[in-house]
N, CA, C, O and CB atoms as a CASP TS submission, in Angstrom:
PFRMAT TS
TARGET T0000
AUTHOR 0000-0000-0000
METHOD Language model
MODEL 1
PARENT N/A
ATOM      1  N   UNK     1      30.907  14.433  15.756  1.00  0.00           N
ATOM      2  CA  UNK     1      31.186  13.919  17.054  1.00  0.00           C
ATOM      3  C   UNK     1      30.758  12.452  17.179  1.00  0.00           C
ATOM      4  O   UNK     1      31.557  11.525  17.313  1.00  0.00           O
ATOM      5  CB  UNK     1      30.503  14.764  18.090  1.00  0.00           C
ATOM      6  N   UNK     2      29.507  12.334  17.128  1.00  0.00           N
ATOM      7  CA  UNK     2      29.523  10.736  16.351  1.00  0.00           C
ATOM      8  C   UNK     2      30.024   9.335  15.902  1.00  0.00           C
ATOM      9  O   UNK     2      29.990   8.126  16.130  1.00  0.00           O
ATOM     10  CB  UNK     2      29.476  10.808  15.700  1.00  0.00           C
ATOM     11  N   UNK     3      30.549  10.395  15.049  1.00  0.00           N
ATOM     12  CA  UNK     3      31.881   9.745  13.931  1.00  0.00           C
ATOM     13  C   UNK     3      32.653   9.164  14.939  1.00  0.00           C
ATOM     14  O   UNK     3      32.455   8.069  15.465  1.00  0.00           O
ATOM     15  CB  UNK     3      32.980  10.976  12.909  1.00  0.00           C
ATOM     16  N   UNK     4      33.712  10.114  15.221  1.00  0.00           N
ATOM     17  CA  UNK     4      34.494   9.913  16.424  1.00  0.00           C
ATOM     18  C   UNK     4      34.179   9.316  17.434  1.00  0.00           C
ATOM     19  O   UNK     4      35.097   8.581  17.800  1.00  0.00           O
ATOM     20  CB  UNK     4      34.808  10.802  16.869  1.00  0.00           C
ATOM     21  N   UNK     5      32.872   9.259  18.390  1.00  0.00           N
ATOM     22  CA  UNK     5      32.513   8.672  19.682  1.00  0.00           C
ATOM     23  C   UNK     5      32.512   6.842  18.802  1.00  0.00           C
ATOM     24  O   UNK     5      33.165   5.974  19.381  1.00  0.00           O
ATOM     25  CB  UNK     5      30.631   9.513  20.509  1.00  0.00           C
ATOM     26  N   UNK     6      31.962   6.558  17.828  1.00  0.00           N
ATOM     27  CA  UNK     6      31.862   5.145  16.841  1.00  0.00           C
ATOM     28  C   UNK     6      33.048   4.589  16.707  1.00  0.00           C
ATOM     29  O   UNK     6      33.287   3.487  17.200  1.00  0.00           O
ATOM     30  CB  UNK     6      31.374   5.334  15.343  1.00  0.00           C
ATOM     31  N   UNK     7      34.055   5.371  15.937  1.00  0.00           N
ATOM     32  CA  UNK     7      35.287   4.832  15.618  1.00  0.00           C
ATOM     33  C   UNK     7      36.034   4.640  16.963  1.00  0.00           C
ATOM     34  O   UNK     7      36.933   3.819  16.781  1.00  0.00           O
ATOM     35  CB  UNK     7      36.041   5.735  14.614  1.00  0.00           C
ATOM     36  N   UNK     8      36.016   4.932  17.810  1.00  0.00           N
ATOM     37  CA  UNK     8      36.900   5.179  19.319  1.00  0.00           C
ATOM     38  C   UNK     8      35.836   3.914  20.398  1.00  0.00           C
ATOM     39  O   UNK     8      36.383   3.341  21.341  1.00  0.00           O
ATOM     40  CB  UNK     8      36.710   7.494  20.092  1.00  0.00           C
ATOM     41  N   UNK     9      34.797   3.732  20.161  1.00  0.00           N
ATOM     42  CA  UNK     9      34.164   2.410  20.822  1.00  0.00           C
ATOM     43  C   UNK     9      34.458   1.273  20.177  1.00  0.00           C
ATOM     44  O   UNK     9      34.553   0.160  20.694  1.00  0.00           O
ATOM     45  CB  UNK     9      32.712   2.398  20.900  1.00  0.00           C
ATOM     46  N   UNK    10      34.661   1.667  18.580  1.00  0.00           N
ATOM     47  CA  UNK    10      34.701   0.481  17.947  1.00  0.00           C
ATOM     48  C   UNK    10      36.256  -0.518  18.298  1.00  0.00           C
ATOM     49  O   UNK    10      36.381  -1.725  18.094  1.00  0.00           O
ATOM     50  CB  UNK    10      34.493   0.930  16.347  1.00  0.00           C
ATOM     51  N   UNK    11      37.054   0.205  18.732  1.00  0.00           N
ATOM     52  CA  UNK    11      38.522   0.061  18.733  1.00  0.00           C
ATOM     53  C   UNK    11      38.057  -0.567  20.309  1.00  0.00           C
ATOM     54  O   UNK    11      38.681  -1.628  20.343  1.00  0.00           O
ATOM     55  CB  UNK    11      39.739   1.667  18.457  1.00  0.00           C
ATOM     56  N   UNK    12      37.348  -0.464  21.515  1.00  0.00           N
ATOM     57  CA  UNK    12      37.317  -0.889  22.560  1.00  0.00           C
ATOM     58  C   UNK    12      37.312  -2.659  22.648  1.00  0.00           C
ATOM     59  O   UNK    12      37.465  -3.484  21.747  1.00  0.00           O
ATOM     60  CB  UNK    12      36.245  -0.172  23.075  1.00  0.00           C
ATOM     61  N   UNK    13      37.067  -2.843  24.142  1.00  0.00           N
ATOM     62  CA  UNK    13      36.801  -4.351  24.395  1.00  0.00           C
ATOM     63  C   UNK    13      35.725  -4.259  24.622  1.00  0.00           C
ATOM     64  O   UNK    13      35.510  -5.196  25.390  1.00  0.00           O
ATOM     65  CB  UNK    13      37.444  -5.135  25.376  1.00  0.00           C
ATOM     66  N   UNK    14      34.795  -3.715  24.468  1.00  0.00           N
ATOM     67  CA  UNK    14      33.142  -3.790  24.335  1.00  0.00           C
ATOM     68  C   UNK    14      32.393  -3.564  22.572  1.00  0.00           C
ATOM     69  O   UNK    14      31.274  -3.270  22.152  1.00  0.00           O
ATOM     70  CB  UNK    14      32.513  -2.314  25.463  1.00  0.00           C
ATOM     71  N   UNK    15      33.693  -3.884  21.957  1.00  0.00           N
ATOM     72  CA  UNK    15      32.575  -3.728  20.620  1.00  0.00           C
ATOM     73  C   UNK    15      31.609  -4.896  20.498  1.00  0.00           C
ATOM     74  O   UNK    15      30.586  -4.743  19.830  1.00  0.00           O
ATOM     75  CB  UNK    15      33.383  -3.681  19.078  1.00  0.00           C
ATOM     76  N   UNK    16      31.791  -5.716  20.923  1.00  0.00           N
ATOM     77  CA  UNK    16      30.655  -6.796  20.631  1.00  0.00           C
ATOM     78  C   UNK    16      29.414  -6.750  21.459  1.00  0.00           C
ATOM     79  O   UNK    16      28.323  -7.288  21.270  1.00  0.00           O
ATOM     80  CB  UNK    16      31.193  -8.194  20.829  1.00  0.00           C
ATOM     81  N   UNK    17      29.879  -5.909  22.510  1.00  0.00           N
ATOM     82  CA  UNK    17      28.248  -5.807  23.279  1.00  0.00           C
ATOM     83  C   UNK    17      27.640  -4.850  22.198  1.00  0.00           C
ATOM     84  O   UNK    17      26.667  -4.925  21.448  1.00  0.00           O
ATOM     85  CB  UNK    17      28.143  -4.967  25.174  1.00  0.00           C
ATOM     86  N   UNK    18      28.742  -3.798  22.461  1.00  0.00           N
ATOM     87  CA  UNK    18      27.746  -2.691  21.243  1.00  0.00           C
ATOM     88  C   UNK    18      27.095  -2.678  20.485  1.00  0.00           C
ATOM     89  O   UNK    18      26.042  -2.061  20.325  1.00  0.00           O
ATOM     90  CB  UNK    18      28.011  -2.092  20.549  1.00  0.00           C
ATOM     91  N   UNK    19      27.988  -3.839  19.477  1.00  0.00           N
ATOM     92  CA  UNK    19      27.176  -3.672  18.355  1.00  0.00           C
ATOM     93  C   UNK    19      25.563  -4.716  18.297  1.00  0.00           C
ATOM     94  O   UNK    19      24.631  -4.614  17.500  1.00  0.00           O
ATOM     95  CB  UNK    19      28.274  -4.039  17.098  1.00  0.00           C
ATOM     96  N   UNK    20      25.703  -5.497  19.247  1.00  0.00           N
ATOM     97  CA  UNK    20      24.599  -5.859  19.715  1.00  0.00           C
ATOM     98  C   UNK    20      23.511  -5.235  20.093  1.00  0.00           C
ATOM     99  O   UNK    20      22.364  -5.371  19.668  1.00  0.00           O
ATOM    100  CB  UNK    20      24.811  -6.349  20.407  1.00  0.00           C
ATOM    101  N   UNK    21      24.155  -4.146  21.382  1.00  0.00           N
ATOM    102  CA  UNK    21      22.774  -3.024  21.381  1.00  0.00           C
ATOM    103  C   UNK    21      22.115  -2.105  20.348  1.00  0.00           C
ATOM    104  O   UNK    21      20.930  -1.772  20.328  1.00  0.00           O
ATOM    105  CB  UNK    21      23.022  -2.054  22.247  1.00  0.00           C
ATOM    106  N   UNK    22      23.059  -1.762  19.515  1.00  0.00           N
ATOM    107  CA  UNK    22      22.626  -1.320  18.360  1.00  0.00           C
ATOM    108  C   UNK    22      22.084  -1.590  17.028  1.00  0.00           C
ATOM    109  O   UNK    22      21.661  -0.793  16.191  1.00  0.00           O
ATOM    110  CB  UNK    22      23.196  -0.952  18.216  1.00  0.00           C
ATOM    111  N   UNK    23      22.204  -3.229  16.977  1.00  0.00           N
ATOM    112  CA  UNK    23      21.758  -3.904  15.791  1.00  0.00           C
ATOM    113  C   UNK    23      20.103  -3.379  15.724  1.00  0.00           C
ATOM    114  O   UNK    23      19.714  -2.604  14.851  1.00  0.00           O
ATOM    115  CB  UNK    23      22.009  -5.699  15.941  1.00  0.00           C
ATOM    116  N   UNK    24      19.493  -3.760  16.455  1.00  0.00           N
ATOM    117  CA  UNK    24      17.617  -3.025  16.650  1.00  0.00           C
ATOM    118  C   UNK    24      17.661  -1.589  16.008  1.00  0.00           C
ATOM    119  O   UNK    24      17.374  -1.226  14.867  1.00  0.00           O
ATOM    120  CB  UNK    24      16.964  -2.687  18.697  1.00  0.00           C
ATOM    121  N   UNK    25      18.128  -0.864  17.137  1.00  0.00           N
ATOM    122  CA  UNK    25      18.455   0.840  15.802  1.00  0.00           C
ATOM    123  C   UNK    25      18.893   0.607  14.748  1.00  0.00           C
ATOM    124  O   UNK    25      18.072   1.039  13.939  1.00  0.00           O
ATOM    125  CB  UNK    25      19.631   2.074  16.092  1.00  0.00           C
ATOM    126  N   UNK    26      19.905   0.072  14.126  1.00  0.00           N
ATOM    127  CA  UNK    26      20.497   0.031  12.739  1.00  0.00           C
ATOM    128  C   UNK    26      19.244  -0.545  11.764  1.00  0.00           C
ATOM    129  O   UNK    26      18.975  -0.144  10.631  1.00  0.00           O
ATOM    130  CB  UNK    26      21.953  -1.032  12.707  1.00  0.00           C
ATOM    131  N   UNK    27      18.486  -1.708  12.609  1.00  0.00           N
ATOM    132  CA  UNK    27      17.736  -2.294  11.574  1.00  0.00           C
ATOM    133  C   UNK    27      16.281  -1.376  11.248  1.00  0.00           C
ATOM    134  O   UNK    27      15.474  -1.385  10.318  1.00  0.00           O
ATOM    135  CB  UNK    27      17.431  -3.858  12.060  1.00  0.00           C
ATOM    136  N   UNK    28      16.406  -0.598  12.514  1.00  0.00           N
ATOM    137  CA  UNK    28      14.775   0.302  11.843  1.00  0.00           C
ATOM    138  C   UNK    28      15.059   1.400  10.998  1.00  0.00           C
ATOM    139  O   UNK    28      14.305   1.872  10.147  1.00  0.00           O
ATOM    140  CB  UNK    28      13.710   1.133  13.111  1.00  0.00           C
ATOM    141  N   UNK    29      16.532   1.881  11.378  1.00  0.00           N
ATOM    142  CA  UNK    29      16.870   3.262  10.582  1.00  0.00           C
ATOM    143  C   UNK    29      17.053   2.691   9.478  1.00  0.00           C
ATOM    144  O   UNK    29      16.758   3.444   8.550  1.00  0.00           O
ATOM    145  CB  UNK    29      18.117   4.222  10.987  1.00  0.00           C
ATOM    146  N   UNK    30      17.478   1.499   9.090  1.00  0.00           N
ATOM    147  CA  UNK    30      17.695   1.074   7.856  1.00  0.00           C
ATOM    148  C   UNK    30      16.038   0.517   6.996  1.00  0.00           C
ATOM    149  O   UNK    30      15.959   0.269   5.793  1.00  0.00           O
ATOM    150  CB  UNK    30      18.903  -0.168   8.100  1.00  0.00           C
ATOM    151  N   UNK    31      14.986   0.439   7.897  1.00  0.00           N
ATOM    152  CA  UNK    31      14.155   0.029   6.992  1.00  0.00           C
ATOM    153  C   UNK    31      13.421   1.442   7.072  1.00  0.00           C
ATOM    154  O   UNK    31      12.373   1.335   6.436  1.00  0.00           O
ATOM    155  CB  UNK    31      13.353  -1.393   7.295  1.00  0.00           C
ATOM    156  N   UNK    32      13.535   2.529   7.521  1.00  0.00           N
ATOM    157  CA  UNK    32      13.005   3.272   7.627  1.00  0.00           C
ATOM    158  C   UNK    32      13.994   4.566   6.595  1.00  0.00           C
ATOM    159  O   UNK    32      13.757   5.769   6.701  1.00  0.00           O
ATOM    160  CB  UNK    32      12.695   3.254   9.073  1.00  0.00           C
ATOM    161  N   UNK    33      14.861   4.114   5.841  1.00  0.00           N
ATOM    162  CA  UNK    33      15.823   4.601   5.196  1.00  0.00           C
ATOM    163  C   UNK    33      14.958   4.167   3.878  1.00  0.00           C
ATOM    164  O   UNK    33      14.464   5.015   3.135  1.00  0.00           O
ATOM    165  CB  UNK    33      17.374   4.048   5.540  1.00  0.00           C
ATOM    166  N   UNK    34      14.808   2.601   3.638  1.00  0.00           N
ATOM    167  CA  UNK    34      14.048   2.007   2.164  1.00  0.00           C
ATOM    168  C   UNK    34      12.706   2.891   2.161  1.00  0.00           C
ATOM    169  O   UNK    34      12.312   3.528   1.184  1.00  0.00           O
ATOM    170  CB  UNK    34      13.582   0.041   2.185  1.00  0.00           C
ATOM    171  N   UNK    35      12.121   2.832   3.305  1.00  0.00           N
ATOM    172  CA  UNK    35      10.731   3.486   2.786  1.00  0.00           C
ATOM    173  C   UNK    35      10.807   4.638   2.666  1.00  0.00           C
ATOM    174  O   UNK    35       9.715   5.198   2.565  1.00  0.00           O
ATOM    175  CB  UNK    35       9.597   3.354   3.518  1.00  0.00           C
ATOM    176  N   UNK    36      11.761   5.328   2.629  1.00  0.00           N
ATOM    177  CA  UNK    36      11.316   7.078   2.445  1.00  0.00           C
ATOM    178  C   UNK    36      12.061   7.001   0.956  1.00  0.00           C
ATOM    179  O   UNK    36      11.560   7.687   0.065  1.00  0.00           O
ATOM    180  CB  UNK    36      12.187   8.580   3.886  1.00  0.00           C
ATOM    181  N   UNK    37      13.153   6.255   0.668  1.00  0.00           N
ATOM    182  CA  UNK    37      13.334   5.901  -0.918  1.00  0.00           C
ATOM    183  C   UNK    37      12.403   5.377  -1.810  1.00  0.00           C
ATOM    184  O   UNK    37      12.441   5.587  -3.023  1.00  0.00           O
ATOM    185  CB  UNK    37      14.239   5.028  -1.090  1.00  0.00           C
ATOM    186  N   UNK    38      11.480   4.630  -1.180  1.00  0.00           N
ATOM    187  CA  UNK    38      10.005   3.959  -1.910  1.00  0.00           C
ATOM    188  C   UNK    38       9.607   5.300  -1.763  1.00  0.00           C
ATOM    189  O   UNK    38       9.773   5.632  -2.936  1.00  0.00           O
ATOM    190  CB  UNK    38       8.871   2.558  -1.096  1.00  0.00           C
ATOM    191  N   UNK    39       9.184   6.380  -1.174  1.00  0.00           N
ATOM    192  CA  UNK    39       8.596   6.485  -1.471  1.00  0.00           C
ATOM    193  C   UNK    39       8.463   8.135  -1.925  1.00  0.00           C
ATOM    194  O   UNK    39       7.479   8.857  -1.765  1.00  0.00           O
ATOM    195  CB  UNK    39       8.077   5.784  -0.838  1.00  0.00           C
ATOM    196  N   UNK    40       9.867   8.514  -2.584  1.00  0.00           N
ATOM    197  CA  UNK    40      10.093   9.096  -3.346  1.00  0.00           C
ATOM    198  C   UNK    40       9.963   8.480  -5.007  1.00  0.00           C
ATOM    199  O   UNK    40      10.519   9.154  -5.875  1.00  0.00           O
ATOM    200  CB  UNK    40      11.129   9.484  -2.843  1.00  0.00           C
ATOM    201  N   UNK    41       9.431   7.556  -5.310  1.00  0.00           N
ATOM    202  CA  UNK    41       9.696   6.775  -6.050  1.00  0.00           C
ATOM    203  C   UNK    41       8.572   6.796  -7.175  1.00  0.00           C
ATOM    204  O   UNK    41       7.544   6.150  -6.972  1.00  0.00           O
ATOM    205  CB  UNK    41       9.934   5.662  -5.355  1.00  0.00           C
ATOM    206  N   UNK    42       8.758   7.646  -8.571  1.00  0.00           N
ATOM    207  CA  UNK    42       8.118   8.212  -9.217  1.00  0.00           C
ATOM    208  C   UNK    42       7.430   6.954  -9.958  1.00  0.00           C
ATOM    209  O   UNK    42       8.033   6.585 -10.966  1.00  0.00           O
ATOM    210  CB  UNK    42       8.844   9.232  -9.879  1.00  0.00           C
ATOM    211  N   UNK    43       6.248   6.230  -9.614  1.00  0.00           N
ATOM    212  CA  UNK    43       5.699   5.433 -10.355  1.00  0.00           C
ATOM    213  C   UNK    43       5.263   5.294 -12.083  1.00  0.00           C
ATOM    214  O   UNK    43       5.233   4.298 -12.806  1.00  0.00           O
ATOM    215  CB  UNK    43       4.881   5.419  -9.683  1.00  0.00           C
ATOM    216  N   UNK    44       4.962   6.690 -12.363  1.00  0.00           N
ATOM    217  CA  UNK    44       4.346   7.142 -13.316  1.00  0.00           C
ATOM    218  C   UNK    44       6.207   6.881 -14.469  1.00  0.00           C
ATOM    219  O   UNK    44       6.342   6.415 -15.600  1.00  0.00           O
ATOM    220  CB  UNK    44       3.438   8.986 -12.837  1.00  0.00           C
ATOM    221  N   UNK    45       6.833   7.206 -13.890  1.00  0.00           N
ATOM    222  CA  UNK    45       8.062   7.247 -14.622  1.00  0.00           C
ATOM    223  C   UNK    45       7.963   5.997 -15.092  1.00  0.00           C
ATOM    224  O   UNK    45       7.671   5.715 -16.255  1.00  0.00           O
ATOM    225  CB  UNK    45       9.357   7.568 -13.890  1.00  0.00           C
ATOM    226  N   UNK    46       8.294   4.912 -13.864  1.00  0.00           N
ATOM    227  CA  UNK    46       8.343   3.567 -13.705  1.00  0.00           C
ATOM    228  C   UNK    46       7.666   3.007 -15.458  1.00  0.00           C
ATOM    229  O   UNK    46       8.301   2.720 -16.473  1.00  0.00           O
ATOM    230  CB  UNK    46       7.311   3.118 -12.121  1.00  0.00           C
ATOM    231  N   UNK    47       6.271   3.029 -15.226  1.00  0.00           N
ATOM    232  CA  UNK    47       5.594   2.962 -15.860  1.00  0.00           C
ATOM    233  C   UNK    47       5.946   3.140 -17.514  1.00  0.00           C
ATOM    234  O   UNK    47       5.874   2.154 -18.248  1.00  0.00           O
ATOM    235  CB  UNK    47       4.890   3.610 -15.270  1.00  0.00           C
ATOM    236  N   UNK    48       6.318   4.428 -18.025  1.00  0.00           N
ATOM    237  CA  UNK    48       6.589   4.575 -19.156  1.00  0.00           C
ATOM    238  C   UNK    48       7.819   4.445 -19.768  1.00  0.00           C
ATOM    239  O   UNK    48       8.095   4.573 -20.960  1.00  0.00           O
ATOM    240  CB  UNK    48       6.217   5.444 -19.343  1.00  0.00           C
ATOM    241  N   UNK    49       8.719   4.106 -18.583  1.00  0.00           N
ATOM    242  CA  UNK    49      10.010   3.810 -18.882  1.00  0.00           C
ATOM    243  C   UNK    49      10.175   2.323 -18.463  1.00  0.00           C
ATOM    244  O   UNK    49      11.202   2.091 -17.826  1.00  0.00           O
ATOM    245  CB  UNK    49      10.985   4.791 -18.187  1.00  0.00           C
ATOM    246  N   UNK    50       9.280   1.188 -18.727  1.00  0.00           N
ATOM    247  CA  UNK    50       9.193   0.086 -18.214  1.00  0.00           C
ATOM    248  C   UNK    50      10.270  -1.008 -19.188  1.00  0.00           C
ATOM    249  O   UNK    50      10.999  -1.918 -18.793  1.00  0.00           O
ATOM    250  CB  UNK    50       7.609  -0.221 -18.142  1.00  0.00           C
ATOM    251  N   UNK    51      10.080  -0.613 -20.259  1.00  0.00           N
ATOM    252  CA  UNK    51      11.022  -1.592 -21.287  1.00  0.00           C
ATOM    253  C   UNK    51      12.092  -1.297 -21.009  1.00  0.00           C
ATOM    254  O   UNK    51      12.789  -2.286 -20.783  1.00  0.00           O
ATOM    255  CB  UNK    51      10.962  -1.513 -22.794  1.00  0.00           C
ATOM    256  N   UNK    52      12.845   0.107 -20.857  1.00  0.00           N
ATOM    257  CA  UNK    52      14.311  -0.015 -20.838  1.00  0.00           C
ATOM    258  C   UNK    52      14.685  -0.386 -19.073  1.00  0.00           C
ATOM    259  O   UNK    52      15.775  -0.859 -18.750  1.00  0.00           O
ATOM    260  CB  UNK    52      15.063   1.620 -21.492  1.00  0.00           C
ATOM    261  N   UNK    53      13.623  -0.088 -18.102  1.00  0.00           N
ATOM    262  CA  UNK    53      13.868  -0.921 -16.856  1.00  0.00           C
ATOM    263  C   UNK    53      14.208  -2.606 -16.988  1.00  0.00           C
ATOM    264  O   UNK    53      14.999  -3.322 -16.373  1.00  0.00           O
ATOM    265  CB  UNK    53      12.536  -0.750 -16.003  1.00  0.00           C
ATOM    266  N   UNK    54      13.445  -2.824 -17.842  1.00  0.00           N
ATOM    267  CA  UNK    54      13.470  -4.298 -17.678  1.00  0.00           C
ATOM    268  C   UNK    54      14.887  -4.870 -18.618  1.00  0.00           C
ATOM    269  O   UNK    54      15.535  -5.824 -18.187  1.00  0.00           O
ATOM    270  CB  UNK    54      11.856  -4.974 -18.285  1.00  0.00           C
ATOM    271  N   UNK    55      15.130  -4.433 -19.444  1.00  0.00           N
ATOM    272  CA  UNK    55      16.440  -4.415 -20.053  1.00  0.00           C
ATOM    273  C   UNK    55      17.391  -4.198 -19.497  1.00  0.00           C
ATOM    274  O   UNK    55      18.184  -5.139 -19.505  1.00  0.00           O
ATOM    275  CB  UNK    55      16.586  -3.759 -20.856  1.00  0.00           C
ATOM    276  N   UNK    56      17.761  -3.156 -18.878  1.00  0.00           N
ATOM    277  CA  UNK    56      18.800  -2.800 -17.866  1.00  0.00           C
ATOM    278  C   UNK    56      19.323  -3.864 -16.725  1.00  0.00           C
ATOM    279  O   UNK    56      20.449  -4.073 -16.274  1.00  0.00           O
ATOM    280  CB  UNK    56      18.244  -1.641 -17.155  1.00  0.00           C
ATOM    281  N   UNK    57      18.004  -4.467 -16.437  1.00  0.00           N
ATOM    282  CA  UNK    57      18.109  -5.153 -14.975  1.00  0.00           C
ATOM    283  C   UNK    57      18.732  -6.512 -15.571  1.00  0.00           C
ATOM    284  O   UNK    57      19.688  -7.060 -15.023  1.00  0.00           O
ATOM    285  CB  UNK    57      16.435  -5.375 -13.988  1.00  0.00           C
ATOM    286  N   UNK    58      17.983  -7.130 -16.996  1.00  0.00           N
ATOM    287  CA  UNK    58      17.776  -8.136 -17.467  1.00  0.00           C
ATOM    288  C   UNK    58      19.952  -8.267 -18.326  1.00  0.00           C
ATOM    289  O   UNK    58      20.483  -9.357 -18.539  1.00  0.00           O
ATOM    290  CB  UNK    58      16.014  -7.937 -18.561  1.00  0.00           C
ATOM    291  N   UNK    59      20.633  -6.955 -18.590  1.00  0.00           N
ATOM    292  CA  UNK    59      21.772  -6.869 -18.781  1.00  0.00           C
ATOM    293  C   UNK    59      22.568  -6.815 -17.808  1.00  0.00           C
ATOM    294  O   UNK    59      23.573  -7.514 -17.941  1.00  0.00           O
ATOM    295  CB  UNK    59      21.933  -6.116 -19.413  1.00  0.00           C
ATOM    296  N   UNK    60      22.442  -5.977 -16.466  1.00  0.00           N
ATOM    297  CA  UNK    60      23.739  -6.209 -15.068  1.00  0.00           C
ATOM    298  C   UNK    60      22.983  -7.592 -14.735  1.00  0.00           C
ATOM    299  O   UNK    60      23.805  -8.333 -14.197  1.00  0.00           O
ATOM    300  CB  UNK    60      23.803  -4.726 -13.307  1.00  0.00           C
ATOM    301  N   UNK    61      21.453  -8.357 -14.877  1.00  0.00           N
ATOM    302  CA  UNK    61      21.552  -9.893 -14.063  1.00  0.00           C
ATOM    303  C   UNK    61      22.796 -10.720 -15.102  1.00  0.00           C
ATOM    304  O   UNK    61      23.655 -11.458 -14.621  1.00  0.00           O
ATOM    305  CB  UNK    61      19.613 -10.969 -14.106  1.00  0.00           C
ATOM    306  N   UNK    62      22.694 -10.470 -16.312  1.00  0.00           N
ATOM    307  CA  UNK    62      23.801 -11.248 -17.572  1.00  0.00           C
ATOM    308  C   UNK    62      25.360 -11.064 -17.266  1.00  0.00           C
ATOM    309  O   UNK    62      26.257 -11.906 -17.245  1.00  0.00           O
ATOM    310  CB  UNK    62      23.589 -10.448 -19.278  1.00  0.00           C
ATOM    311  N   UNK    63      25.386  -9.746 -17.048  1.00  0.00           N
ATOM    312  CA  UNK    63      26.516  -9.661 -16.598  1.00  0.00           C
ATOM    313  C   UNK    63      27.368  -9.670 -15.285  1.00  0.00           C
ATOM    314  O   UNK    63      28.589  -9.562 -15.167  1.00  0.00           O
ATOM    315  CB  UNK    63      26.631  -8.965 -17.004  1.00  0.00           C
ATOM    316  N   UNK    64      26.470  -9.818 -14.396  1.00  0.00           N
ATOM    317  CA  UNK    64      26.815 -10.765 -13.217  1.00  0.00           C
ATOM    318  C   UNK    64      27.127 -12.141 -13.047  1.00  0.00           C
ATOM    319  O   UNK    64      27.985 -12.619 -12.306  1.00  0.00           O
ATOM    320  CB  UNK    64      25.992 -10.738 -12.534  1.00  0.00           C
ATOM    321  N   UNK    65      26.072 -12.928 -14.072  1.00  0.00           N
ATOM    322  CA  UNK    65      26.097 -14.259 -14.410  1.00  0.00           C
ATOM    323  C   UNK    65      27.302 -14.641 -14.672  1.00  0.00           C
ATOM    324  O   UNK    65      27.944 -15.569 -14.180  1.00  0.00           O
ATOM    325  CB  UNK    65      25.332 -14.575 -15.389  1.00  0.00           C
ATOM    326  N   UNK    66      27.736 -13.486 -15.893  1.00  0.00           N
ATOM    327  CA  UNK    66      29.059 -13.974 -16.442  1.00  0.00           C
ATOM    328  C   UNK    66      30.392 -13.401 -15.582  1.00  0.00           C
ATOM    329  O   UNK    66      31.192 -14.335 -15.601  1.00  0.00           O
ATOM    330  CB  UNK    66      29.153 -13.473 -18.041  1.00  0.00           C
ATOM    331  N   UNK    67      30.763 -12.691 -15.112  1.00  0.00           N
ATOM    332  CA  UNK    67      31.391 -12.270 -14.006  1.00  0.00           C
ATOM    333  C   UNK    67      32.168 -13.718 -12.822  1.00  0.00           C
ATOM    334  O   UNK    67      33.331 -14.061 -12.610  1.00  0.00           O
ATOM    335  CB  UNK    67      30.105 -11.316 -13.298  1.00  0.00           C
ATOM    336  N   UNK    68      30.889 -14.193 -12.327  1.00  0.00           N
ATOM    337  CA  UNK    68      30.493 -15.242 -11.693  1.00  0.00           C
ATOM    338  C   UNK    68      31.077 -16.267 -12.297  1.00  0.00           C
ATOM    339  O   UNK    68      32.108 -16.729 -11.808  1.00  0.00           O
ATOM    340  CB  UNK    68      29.204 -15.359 -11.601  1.00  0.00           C
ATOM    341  N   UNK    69      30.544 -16.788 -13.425  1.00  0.00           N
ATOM    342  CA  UNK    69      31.146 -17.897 -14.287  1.00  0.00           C
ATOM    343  C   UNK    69      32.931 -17.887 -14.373  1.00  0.00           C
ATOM    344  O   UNK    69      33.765 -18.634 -13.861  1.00  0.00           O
ATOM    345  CB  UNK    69      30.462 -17.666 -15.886  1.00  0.00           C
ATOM    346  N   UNK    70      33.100 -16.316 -15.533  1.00  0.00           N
ATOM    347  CA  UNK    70      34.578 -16.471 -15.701  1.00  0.00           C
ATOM    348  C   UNK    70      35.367 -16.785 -14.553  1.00  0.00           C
ATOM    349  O   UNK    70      36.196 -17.690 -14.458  1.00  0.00           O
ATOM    350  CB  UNK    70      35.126 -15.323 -16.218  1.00  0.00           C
ATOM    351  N   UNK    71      34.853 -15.527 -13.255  1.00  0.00           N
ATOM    352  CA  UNK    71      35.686 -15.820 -11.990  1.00  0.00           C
ATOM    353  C   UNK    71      35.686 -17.576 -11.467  1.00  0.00           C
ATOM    354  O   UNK    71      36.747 -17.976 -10.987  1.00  0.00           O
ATOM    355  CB  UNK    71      34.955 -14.783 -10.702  1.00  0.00           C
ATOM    356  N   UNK    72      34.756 -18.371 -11.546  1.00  0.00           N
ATOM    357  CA  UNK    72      34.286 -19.706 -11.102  1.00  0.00           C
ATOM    358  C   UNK    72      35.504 -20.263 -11.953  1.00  0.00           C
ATOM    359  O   UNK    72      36.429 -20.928 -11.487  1.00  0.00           O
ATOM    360  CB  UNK    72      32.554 -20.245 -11.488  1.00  0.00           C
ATOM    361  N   UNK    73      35.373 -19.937 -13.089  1.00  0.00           N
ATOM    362  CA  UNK    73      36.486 -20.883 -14.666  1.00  0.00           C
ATOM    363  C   UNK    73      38.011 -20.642 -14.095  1.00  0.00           C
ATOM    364  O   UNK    73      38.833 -21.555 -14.024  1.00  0.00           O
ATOM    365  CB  UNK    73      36.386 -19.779 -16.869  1.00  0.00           C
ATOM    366  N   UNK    74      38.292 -19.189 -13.670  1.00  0.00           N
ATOM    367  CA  UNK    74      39.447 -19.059 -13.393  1.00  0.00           C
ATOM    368  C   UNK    74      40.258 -19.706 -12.000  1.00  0.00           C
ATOM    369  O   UNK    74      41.452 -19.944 -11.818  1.00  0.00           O
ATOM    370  CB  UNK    74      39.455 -17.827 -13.492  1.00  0.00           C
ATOM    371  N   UNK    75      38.907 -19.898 -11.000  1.00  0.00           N
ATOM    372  CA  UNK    75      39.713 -20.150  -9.910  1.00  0.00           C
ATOM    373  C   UNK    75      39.434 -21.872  -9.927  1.00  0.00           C
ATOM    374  O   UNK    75      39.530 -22.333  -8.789  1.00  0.00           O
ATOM    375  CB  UNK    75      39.225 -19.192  -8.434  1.00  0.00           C
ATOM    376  N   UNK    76      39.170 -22.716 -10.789  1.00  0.00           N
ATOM    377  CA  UNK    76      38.935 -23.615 -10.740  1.00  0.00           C
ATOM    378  C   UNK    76      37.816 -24.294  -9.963  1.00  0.00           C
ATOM    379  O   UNK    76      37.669 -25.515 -10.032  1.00  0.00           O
ATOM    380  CB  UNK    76      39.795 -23.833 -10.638  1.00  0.00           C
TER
END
């Protein structure tokens, strides 16, 4: 119901108040969304699986880089 009451305001001439009143809720449910993901967040794993973390991150930052670049080369 939700769903529906959202999509059917959103289509109104008041979406811009709306989404104004709601930016404050969106922003706590959303930081209050990160911390319950922190803090499911198995440290001990972290920990012993630290080299291939840092590899992983250290290969999608490379391959973003390059992503970035080719797209930059192609569009002039």
């Amino acid at each position: 119901g939700a769903f529906l009451a959202g999509m059917m305001l959103g289509e109104s001439h008041y979406r811009h108040q709306l989404e104004a009143d709601i930016r404050p809720f969106r922003d706590i449910l959303m930081g209050l969304f990160f911390v319950t993901v922190g803090m499911q967040l198995d440290i001990s794993f972290v920990v012993n699986h630290a080299g291939i973390i840092v590899v992983a991150l250290l290969g999608i930052l490379i391959l973003k880089i390059a992503v970035v670049t080719v797209s930059s080369l192609l569009m002039g």
